[in-house]
LUMZABA-787949 format. One record per residue (C-alpha): residue in three letters; x, y, z. Coordinates in steps of 0.5 Angstrom, whole numbers, padded with zeros to 4 digits, always signed. Each point is the difference from the previous one (the first is absolute). Layout:
% residues N
ALAXYZ ...
This chain:
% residues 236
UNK-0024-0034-0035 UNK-0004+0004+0004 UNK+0004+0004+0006 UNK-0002+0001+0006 UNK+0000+0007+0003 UNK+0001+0004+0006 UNK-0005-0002+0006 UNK-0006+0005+0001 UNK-0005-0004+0006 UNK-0005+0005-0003 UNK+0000+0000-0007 UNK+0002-0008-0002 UNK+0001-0001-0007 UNK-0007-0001-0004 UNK+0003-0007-0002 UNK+0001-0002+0008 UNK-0006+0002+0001 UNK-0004-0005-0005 UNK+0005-0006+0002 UNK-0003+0001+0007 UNK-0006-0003-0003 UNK+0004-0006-0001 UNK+0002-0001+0007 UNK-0006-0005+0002 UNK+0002-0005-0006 UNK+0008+0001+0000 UNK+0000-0002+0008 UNK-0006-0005-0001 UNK+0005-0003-0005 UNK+0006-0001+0003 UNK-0003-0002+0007 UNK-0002-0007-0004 UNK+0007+0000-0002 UNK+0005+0002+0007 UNK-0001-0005+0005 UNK+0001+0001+0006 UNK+0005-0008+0000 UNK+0005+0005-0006 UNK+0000+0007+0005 UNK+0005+0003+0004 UNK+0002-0003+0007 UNK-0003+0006+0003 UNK-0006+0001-0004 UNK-0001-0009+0002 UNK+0001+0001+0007 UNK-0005+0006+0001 UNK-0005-0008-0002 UNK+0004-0003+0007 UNK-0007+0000+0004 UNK+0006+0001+0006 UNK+0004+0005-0003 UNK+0003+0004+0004 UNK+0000+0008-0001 UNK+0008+0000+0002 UNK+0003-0005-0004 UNK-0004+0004-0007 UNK+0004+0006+0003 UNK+0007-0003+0001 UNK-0001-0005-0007 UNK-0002+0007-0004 UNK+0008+0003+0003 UNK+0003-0005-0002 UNK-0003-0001-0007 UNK+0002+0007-0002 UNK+0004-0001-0006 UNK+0000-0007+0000 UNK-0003-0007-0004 UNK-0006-0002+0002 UNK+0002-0007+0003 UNK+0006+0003+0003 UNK-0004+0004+0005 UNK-0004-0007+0001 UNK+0006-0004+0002 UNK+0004+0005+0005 UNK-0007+0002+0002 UNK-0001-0006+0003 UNK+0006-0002+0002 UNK+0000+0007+0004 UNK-0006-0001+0003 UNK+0002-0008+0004 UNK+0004+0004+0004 UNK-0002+0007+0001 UNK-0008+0001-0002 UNK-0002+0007+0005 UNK+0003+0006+0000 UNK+0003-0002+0007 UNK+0005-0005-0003 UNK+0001+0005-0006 UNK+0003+0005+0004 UNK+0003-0005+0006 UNK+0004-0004-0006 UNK+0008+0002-0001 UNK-0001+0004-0007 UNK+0006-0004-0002 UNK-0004-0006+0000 UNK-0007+0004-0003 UNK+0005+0002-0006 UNK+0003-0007-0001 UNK-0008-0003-0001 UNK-0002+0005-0004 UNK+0007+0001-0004 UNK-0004-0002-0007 UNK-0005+0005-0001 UNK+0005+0004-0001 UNK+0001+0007+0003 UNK+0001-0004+0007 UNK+0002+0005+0005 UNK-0004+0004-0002 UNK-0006-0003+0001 UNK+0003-0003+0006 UNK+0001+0006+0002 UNK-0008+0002-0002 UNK-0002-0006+0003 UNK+0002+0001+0007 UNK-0002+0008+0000 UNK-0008-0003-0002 UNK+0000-0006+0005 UNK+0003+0007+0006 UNK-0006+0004-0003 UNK-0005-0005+0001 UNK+0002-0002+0007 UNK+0001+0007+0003 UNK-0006+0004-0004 UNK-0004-0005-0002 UNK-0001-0006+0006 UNK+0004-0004-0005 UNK-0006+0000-0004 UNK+0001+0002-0008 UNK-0006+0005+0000 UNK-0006+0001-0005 UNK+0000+0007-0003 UNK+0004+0002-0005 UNK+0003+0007+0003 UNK+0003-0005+0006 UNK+0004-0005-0004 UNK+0002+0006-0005 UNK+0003+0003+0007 UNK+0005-0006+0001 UNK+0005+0003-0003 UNK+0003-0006-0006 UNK-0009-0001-0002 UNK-0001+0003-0006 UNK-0007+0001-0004 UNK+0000-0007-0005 UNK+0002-0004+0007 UNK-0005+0003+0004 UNK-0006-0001-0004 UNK+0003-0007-0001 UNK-0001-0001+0008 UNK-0007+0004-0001 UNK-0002-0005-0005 UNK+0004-0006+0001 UNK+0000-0001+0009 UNK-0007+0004+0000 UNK-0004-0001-0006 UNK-0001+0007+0000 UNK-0001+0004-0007 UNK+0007+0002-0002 UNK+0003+0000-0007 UNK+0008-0002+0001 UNK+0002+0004-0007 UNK+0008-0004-0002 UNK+0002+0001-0007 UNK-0004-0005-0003 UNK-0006+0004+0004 UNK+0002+0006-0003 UNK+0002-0002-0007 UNK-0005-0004-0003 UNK-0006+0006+0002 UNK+0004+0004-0004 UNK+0001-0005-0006 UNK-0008-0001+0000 UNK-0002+0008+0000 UNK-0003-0001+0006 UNK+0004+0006+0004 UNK+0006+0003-0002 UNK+0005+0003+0005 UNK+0007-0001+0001 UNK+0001-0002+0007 UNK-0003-0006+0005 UNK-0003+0005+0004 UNK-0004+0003-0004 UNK-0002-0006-0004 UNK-0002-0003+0007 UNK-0004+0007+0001 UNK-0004+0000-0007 UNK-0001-0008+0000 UNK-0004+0001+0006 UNK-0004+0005-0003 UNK-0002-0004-0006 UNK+0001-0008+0002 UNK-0006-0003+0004 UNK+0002-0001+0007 UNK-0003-0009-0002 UNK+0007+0000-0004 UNK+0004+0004+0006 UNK+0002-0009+0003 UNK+0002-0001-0006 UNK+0003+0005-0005 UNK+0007-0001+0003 UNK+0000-0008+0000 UNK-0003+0000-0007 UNK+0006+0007-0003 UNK+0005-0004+0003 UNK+0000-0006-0003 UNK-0003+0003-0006 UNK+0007+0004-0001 UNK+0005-0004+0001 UNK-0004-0006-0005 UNK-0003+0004-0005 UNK+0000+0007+0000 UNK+0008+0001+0001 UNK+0003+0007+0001 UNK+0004-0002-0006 UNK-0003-0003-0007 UNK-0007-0002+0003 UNK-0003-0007-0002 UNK-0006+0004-0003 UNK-0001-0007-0004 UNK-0001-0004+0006 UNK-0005+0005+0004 UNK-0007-0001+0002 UNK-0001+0008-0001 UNK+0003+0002-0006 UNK-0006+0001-0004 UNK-0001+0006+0005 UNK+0006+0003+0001 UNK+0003+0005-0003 UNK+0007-0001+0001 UNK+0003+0007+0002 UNK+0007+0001+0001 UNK+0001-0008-0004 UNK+0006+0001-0005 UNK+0001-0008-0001 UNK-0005-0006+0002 UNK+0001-0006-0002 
């Protein structure tokens, strides 16, 4: 087993720095097999010619911490009632808990959701702004949320980094850090920006079907021949 050692942004392993040879192949291969019908709501809606930057936002919140097709469905229902930040902030907390209640987490998020829609409106003309640094400033938007929001409303160049994101570069031996927010800063060093729309969608999905955080099915993967395996103990 090959172990992963500490993250040096100036002095990658000899090891990742041949396997950034292998990005181009290793990304032009898994496109072919992640469509956008298998991806995530959030990465389908950024496909919605009449997306609206707002309920990406408020989709991303809510999907903290839960299933996929639970944040489709509590998303939509949320938005038949209260689809802008006025009628987020203007809706009696308790009702805003009891439809969110599935996510997990709910008054929390409530509470998160409500504190974004103020923000918004008393900062940003209810507007959900286009630069990092402002939606970094709204206290409850961190960095993947943010990115997402740059990528995903604005077709701007952002790499929103979750655990499959920062786990499958490092499994690869394209990177090796520690944290998301340094494997968010070396990929954008190393991964061509043509790939920056869909390197989420693709490692997302990849992850959670065939590049498992536990026994990974590396019998079925498109990419095994390139992959070194690092930190695998069992694959099936």
């Amino acid at each position: 087993m090959i172990k992963r050692g500490n993250f040096n942004s100036d002095n990658q392993n000899s090891d990742s720095i041949r396997n950034h040879q292998n990005i181009d192949t290793i990304m032009q291969i898994l496109e072919k097999h992640f469509n956008y019908t298998d991806r995530t709501t959030l990465n389908r809606m950024r496909k919605d010619k009449n997306k609206d930057p707002f309920k990406i936002l408020i989709s991303c919140l809510l999907s903290l911490r839960a299933k996929d097709e639970t944040t489709e469905k509590i998303s939509k229902n949320l938005f038949t009632i209260a689809d802008t930040p006025q009628k987020i902030l203007t809706m009696p907390l308790g009702r805003l808990e009891a439809i969110i209640y599935s996510t997990g987490h709910y008054h929390k998020k409530a509470l998160t959701l409500k504190h974004v829609s103020r923000e918004l409106i008393e900062r940003f003309n209810g507007i959900v702004p286009e630069t990092k640094e402002e939606l970094l400033s709204i206290k409850g938007i961190g960095p993947k949320t943010a990115n997402i929001v740059l990528n995903f409303a604005f077709d701007k160049p952002a790499l929103p980094i979750d655990t499959h994101c920062h786990r499958i570069p490092n499994r690869l031996g394209w990177i090796n850090t520690k944290y998301p927010i340094e494997t968010e800063k070396v990929l954008e060093q190393i991964l061509p920006k043509k790939y920056w729309f869909e390197f989420n969608g693709i490692f997302v999905l990849f992850g959670k079907t065939i590049c498992l955080p536990v026994s990974p099915w590396c019998s079925r993967c498109p990419v095994r021949k390139y992959c070194p395996h690092i930190g695998v103990i069992r694959s099936r």
